[in-house]
C-alpha positions in Angstrom: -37.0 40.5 27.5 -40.0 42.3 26.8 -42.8 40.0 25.5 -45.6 40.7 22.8 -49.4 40.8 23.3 -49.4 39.5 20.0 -51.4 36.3 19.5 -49.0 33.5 18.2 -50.3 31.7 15.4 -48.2 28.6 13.2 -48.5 29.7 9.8 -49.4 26.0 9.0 -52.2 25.9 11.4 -50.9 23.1 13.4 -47.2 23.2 14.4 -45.5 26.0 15.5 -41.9 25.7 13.4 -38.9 26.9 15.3 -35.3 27.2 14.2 -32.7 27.5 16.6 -29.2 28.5 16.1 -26.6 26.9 18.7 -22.8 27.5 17.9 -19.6 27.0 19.9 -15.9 28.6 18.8 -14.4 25.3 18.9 -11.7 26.6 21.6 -10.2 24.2 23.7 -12.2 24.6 26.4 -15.0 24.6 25.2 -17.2 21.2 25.5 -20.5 20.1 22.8 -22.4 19.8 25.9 -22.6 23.8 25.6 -24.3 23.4 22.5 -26.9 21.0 24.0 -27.1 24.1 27.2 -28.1 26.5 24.5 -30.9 24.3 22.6 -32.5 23.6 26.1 -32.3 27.8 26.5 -34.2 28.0 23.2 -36.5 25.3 24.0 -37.5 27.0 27.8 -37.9 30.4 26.3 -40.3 29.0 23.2 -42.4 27.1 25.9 -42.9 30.6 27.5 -43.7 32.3 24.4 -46.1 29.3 23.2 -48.2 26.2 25.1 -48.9 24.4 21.8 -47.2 21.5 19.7 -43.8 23.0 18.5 -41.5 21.3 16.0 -37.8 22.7 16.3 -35.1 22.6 13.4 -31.8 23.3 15.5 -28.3 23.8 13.3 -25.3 23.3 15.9 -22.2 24.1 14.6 -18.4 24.8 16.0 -17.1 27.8 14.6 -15.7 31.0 14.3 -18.2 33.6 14.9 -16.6 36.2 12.8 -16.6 34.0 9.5 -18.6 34.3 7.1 -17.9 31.7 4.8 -19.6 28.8 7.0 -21.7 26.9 5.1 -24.6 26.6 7.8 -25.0 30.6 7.5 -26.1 29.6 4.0 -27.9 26.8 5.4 -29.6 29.4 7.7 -30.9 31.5 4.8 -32.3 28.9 2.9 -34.3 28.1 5.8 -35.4 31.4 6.0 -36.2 31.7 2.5 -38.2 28.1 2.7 -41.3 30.0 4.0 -41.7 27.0 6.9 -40.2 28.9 9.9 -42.1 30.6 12.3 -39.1 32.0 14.6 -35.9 31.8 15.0 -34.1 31.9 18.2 -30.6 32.1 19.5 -29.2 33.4 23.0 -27.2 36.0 21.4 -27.2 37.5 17.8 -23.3 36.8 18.0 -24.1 32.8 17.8 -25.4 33.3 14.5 -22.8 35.3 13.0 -20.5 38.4 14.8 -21.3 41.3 13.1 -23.1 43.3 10.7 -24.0 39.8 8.4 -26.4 39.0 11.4 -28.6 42.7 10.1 -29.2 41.7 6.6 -30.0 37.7 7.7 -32.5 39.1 10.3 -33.8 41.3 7.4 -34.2 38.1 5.4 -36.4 36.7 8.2 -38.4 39.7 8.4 -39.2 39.7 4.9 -40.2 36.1 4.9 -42.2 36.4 8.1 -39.8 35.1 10.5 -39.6 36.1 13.9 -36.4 36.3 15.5 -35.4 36.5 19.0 -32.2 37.1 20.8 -32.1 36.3 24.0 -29.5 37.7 25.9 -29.4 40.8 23.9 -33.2 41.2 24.4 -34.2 42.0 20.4 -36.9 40.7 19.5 -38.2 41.7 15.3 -41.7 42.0 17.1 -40.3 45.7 18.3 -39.9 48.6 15.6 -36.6 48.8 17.1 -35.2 45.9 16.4 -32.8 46.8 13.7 -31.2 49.8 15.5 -30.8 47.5 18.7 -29.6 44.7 16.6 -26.7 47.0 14.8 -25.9 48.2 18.8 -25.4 44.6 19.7 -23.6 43.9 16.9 -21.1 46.5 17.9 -21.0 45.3 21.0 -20.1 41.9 20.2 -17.3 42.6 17.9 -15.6 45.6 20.4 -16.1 42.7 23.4 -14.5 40.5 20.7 -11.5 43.2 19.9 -11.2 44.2 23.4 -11.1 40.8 25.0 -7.7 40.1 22.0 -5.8 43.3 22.6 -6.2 42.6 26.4 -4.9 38.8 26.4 -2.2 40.0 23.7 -0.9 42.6 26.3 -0.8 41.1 29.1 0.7 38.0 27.5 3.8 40.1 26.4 3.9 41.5 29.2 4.8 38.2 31.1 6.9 37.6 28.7 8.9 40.9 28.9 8.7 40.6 32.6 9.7 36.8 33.4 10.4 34.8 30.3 6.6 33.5 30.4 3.8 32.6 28.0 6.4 30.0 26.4 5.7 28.4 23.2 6.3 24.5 22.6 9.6 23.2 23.0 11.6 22.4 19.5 14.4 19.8 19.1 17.6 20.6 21.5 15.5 21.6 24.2 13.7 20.1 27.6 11.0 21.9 29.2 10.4 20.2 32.9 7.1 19.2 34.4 5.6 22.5 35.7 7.9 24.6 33.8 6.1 28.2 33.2 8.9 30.6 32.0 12.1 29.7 29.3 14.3 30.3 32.4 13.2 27.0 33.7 14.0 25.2 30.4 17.2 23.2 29.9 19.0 22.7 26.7 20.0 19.2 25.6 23.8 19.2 26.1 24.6 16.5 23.6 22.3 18.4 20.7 24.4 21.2 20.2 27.9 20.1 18.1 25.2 18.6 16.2 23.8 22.2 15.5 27.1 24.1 15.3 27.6 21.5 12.5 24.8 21.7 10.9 25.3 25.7 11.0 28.5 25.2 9.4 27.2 23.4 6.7 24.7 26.1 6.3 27.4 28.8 5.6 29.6 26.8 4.1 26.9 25.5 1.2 23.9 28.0 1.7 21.7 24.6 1.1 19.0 23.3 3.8 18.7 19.8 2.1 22.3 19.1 2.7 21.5 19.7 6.5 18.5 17.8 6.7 20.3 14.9 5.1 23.1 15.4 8.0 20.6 15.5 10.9 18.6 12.5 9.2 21.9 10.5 9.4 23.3 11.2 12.7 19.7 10.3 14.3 19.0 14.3 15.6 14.9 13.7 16.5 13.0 16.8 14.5 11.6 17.8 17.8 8.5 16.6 20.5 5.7 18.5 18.7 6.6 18.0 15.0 4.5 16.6 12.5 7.7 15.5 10.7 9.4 12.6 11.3 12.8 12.9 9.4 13.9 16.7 8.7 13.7 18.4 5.1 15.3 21.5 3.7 12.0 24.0 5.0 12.3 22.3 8.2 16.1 23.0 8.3 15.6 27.0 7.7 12.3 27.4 10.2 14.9 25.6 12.9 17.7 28.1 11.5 15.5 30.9 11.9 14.3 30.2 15.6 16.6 32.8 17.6 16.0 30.5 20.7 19.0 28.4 19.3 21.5 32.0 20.5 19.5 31.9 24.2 17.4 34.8 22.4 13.6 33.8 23.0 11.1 35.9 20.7 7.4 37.2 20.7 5.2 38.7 18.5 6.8 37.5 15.2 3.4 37.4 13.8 0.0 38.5 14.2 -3.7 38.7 12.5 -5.4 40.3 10.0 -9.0 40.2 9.3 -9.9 39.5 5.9 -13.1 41.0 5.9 -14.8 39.3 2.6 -14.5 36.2 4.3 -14.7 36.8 8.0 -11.5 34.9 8.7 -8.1 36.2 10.1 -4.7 35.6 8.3 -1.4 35.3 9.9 1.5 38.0 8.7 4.9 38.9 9.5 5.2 41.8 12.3 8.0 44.4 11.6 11.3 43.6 13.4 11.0 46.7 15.7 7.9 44.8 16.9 8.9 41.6 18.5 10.5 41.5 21.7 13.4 39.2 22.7 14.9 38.3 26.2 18.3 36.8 27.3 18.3 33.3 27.9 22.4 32.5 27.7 21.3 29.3 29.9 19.4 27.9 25.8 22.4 28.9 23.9 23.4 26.3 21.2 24.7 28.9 18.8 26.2 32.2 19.4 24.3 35.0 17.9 26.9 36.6 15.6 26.9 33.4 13.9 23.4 32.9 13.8 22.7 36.3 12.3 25.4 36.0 10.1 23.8 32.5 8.4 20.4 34.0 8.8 21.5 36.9 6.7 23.1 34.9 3.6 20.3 32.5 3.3 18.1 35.7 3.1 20.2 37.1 0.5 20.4 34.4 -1.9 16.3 33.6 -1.3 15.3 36.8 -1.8 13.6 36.6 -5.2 11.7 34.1 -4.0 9.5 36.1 -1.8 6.1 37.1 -1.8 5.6 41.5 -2.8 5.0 43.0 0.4 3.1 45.5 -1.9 -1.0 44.3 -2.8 -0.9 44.6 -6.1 2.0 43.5 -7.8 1.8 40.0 -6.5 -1.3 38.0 -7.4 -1.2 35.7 -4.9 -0.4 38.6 -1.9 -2.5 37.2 1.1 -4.3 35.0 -0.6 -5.2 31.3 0.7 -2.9 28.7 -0.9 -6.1 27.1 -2.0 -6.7 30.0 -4.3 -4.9 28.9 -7.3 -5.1 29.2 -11.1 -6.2 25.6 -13.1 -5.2 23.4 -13.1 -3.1 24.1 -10.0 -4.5 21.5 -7.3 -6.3 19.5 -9.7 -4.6 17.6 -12.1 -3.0 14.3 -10.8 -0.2 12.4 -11.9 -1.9 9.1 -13.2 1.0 7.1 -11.7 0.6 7.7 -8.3 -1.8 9.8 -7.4 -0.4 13.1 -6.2 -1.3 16.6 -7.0 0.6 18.6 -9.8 1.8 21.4 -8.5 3.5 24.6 -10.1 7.2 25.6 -10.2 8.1 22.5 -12.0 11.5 21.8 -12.6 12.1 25.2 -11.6 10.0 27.3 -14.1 7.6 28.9 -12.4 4.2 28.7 -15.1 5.1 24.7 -15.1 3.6 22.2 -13.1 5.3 18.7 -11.7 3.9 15.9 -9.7 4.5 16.6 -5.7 5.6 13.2 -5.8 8.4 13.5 -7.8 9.5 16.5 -5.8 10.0 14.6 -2.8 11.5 10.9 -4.0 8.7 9.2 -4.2 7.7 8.9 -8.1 9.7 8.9 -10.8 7.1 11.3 -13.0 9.3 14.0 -13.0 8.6 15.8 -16.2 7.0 19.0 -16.0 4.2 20.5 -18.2 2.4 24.4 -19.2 0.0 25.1 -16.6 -1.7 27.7 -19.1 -0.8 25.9 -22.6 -3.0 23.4 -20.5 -5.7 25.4 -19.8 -5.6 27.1 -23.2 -6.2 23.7 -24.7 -8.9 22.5 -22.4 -10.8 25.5 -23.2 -10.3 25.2 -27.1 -11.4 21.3 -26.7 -14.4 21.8 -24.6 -15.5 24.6 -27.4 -15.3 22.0 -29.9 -16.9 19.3 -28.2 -20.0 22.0 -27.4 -20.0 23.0 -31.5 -20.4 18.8 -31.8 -23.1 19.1 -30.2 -25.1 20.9 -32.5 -25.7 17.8 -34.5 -27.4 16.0 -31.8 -30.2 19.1 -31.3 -32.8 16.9 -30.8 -31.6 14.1 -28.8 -30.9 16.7 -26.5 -34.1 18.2 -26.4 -35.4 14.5 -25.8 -33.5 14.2 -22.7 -34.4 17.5 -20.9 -37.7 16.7 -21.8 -37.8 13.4 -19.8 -35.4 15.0 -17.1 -39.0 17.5 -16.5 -41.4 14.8 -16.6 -39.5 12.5 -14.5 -39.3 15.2 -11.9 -42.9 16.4 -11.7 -43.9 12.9 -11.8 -41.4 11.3 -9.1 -42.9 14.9 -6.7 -45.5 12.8 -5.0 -43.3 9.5 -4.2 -40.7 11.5 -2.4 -43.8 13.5 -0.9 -44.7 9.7 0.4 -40.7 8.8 1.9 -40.4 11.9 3.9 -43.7 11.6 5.5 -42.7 7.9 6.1 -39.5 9.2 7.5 -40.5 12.0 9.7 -43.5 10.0 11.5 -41.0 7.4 12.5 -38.9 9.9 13.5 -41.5 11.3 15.7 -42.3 7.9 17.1 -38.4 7.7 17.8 -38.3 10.8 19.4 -41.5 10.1 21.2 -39.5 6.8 22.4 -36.5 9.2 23.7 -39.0 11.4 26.0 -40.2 8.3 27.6 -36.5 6.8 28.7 -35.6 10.3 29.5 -38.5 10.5 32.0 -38.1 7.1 32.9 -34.1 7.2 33.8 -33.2 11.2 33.7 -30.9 12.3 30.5 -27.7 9.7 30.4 -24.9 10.1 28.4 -26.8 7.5 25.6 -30.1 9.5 25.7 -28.0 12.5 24.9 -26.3 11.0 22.0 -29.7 9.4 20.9 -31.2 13.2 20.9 -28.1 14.5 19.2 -28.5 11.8 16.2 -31.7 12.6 16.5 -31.2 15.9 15.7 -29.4 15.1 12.9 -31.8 13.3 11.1 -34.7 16.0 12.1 -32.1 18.5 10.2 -32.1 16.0 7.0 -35.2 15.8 6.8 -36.0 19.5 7.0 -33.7 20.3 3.7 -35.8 17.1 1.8 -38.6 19.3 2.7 -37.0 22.5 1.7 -35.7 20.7 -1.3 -39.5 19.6 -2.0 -41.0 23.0 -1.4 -38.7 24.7 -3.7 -40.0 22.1 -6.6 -43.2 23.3 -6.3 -42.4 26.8 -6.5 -39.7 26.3 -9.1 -39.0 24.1 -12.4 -35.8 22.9 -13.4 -33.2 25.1 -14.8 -32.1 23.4 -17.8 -31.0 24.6 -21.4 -33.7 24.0 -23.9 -31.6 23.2 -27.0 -27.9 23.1 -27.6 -27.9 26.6 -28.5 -28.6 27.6 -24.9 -26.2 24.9 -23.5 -23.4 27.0 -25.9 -24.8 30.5 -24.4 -24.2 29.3 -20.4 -20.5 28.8 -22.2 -20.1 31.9 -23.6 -21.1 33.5 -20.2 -18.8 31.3 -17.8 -16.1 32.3 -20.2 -16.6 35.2 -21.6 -15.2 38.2 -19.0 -12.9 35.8 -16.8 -8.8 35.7 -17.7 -7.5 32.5 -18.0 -4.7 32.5 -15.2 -7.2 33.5 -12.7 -9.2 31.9 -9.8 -12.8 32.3 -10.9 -11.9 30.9 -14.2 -10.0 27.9 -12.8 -13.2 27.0 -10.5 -15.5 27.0 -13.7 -12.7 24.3 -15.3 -13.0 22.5 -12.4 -16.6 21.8 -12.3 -16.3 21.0 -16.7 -13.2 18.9 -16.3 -13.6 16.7 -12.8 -10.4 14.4 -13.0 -7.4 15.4 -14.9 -4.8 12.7 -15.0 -1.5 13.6 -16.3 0.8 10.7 -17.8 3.5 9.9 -20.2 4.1 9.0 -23.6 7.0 8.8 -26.0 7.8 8.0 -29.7 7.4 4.2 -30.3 11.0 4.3 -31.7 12.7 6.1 -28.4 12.8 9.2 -27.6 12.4 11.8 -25.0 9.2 11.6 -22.5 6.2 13.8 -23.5 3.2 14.7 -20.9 -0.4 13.9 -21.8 -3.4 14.2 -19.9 -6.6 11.9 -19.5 -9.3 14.1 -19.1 -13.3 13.3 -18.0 -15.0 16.1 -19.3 -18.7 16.7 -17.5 -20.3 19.4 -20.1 -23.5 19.6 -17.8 -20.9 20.9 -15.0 -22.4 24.5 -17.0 -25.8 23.6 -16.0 -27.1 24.9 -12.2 -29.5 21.7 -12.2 -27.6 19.1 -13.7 -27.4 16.8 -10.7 -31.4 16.2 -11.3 -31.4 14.8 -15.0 -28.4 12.0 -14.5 -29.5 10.9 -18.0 -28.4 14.4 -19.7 -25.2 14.2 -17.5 -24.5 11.0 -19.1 -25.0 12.7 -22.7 -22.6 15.4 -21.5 -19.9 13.1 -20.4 -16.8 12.1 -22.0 -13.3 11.6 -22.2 -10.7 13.3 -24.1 -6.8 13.2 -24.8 -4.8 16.2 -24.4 -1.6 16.4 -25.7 0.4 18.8 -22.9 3.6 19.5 -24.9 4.2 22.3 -26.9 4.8 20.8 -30.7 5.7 16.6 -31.8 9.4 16.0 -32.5 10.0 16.7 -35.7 10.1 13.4 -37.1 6.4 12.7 -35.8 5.8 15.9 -37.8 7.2 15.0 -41.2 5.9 11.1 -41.2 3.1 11.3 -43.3 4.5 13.2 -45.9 8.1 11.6 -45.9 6.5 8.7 -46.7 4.3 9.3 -49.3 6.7 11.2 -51.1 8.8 8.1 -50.5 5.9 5.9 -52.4 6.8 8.0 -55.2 10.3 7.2 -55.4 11.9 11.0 -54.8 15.4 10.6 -53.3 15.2 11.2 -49.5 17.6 14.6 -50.6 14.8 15.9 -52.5 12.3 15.1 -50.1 14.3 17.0 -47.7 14.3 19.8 -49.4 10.5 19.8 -50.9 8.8 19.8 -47.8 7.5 23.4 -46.5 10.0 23.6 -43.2 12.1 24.5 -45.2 15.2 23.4 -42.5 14.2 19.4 -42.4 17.6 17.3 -42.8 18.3 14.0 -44.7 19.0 12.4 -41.3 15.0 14.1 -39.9 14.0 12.2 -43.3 15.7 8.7 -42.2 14.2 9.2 -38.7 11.1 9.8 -40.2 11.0 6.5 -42.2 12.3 4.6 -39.3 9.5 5.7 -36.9 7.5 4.4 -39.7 8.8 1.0 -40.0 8.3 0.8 -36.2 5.3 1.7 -36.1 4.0 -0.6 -38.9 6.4 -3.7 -36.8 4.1 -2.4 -33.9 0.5 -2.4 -35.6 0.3 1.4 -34.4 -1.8 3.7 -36.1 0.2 6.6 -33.9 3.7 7.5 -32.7 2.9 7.6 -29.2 3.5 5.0 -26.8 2.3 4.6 -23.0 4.7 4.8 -20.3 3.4 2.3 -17.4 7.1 2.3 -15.7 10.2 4.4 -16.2 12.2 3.5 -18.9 16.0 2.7 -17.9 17.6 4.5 -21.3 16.3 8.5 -20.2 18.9 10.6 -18.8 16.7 13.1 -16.8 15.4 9.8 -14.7 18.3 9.2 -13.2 16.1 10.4 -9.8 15.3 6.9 -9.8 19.2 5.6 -8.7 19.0 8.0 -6.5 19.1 5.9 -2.6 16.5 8.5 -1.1 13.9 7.3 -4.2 11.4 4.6 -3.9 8.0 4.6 -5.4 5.4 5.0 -3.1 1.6 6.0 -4.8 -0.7 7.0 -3.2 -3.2 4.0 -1.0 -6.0 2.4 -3.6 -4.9 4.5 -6.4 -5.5 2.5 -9.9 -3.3 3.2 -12.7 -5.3 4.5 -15.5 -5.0 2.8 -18.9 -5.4 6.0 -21.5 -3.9 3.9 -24.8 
């Protein structure tokens, strides 16, 4: 690499402040000890570049190159922004990030007088051309990338076309042998297949997976060497189904990747099936293949409303992660054991149940409106923030000392992290001399790498610090302002949609869904216990704990649609009752205008109960399943048994 005439100066005066950037894929072969090879590379070509005291900031990560959703490439720019580097080094530009991402960070450094240096690709931002010979490396990188996939992806099919090799695992009903490369050396269990011609019979015959999973569970047939499962289940069932390796038919290239180019990652979809390649293993043949094809093609039938568009567009959830859900998808939590809620309850798609419930294991199996939810949450949240508006000044009183406290607590911090860095520098001072004194061990190297660690720590303190001084704390001034940051989260973003749910997230951290029911009897009703955090609006809430407390509270939403009727009525049954109007006329005076005489008994017997009770409401908490409630029958059922999640506590929300 060509090197500068340029003098090099620390912009401190003292240290010269390197950052290095040291990544691994993570792939199988790969070993961390390549990470340490690549911060002694950085370290050799700085002591080239410069004889003087040099304090390095390393970020070692194990990663996909390609992604660009890794947190240390935000890490990165921070540094970058921080205005403490002096370079930053890496062997390649493709260890920071593979492709045109690595351009605009470089640009970053530029801007904030950064060198940067990649070694192998000899670039260095001390050249004019540095950003034409960054975007050709780049290029390079990702085509070496492309090529080097397209080439094992061929000549892997091409074994596989040619002798029956690049196997994948073995699945139940098979052996493979020690040293087994091709499916022609594989042997079939002998005594697994009447279990799967039964089991295929009960597929055609009752077109349901659970009932085979229940079969195979019973007779003892093992899932298979390499499943997670240990008993089988009804997806389990049709993945086994759907494996042509049960007809002797072997099968490649069922799948393959697409990039995702917002964030860098590559998603798994179906190939077309004029794309995948089978061979002729009669030898593996549990199943003939008529019959096979013939199951195969029923259970396809009857399931086939229940797929995913294969048209972007019309399906909101096309490619996207399972992750990516509407609120409060993946975060509410049934309060009796501690599983997520998740939608399709009961079998209505904008309904959410508890995935415990779904698979035995808790008998809260009463669904609720994922958007009536949300809907409510929203129109509670409002409220609380128009509440607000009579504690103006408190509020100002508490931002106030939020400011204070954090210009005056500046200089202590200042103090610890000087504390901590020179003992870290007498630590690290210790670690040169046992190196020189016994050569680098395998407990000096994992001394350097905690060491590492904490010299990373301490270098976002710093950054932390730096950015005080430079910046003050974003917090509303009044109430008013608080409202505003609302009106903003909220104002452009539908209800049903990712972004939206996020926002929720951050105002409503735990969201525990129970049940109640009418003191008197009744049907089960879903409620939710909900912590609201109002400061979640704020960016720099986490630095005035005192206004988060303000902010905090919890609330009770009710998640069914509208009270029985007779919860309805109460009030005004009875006081026309204190009147002495004849339950017929009461009937027929209130505004319903279809209440019975029997909704007007009802009515007065709730009452009674609650006043035996002491109750100033109708509702009641359900801590265990009552026995009298036809839709929990799930819990006679011999696969139930009630199993919350470990060291979850059973809220108390009456």
């Amino acid at each position: 690499m060509r090197r500068s005439e340029k003098e090099i100066k620390p912009r401190n005066g003292e240290t010269l402040v390197v950052g290095g950037i040291a990544r691994i894929s993570g792939c199988g072969d790969q070993k961390e000890v390549s990470l340490e090879d690549q911060t002694d590379h950085i370290r050799e070509e700085i002591t080239d570049l410069y004889s003087g005291e040099v304090e390095y900031i390393f970020i070692k990560t194990t990663g996909k190159g390609e992604q660009l959703d890794r947190p240390e490439l935000e890490e990165v720019e921070l540094l970058l922004r921080s205005g403490k580097l002096d370079f930053l080094i890496m062997e390649d530009a493709g260890r920071l990030v593979r492709g045109a991402e690595a351009v605009r960070l470089w640009g970053v450094a530029v801007d904030h007088g950064v060198r940067c240096i990649a070694i192998h690709d000899c670039i260095d931002t001390v050249d004019e051309s540095w950003e034409s010979d960054l975007m050709a490396a780049c290029s390079d990188h990702m085509g070496h990338n492309q090529h080097t996939s397209q080439r094992l992806k061929t000549k892997l099919m091409k074994r596989f076309k040619r002798n029956g090799a690049a196997v994948a695992l073995p699945v139940a009903g098979y052996n493979k042998p020690e040293n087994a490369e091709t499916y022609f050396d594989w042997v079939k269990v002998d005594s697994a297949t009447p279990i799967i011609a039964e089991g295929l019979r009960l597929l055609r015959e009752s077109k349901n997976c659970t009932l085979v999973a229940d079969y195979f569970n019973r007779v003892g047939y093992a899932t298979g060497p390499y499943c997670e499962l240990q008993e089988w289940t009804g997806p389990a069932v049709r993945r086994y189904f759907r494996n042509p390796i049960l007809s002797g038919r072997p099968g490649r290239g069922f799948t393959k990747t697409v990039k995702h180019n917002e964030s860098g990652k590559r998603i798994a979809v179906k190939c077309d099936r004029e794309d995948v390649n089978f061979i002729d293993c009669p030898h593996l043949a549990h199943i003939s293949a008529a019959d096979q094809d013939e199951v195969n093609l029923l259970l396809d039938k009857r399931n086939a409303g229940n797929a995913r568009h294969d048209v972007a567009g019309q399906d909101p959830l096309y490619r996207r992660g399972r992750k990516q859900t509407s609120f409060p998808g993946q975060h509410a939590k049934c309060a009796y054991c501690g599983q997520e809620c998740v939608w399709g309850g009961n079998g209505q798609t904008h309904n959410l149940i508890c995935k415990g419930a779904r698979k035995r294991l808790c008998w809260n199996s009463f669904s609720f409106n994922g958007p009536r939810a949300a809907q409510r949450l929203v129109e509670i949240i409002t409220a609380e923030l128009h509440t607000l508006a009579g504690y103006d000044e408190q509020f100002r009183e508490l931002v106030q000392v939020a400011l204070q406290r954090n210009v005056a607590g500046g200089p202590q911090r200042w103090e610890q992290l000087h504390q901590s860095e020179a003992q870290l520098a007498k630590q690290d001072q210790s670690l040169k001399a046992m190196i020189l004194e016994s050569g680098p061990t395998a407990p000096t190297k994992q001394l350097s790498f905690e060491l590492e660690k904490r010299r990373l720590q301490l270098a976002r303190e710093r950054m932390a610090l730096e950015e005080l001084k430079r910046k003050q704390l974003d917090l509303p001034a009044d109430v008013a302002a608080l409202q505003q940051l609302h009106d903003e989260a909220f104002g452009e973003l539908a209800i049903d949609s990712p972004e939206f749910g996020l926002v929720l997230r951050r105002l409503a951290p735990e969201f525990h869904v129970y049940l109640v029911r009418s003191c008197e009897g009744g049907s089960p009703l879903p409620r939710a216990l909900v912590r609201l955090d109002l400061a979640g609006l704020i960016p720099d809430a986490a630095r005035a704990p005192e206004l988060v407390e303000f902010l905090s509270r919890t609330v009770i939403i009710d998640l069914f649609n509208d009270p029985p009727q007779r919860v309805r009525i109460r009030e005004e049954v009875v006081a026309l009752t204190a009147t002495g109007m004849p339950q017929h006329e009461i009937a027929d005076a209130l505004p319903s205008g279809k209440t019975t005489v029997t909704a007007v008994q009802r009515a007065l017997v709730l009452d009674r109960k609650m006043r035996e009770l002491g109750l100033n409401t109708p509702y009641v908490f359900l801590a265990e399943p009552p026995r009298d409630i036809a839709q929990l029958k799930r819990i006679l059922h011999p696969k139930y048994r009630f199993e919350p999640l470990a060291g979850y506590p059973l809220p108390a929300p009456e």
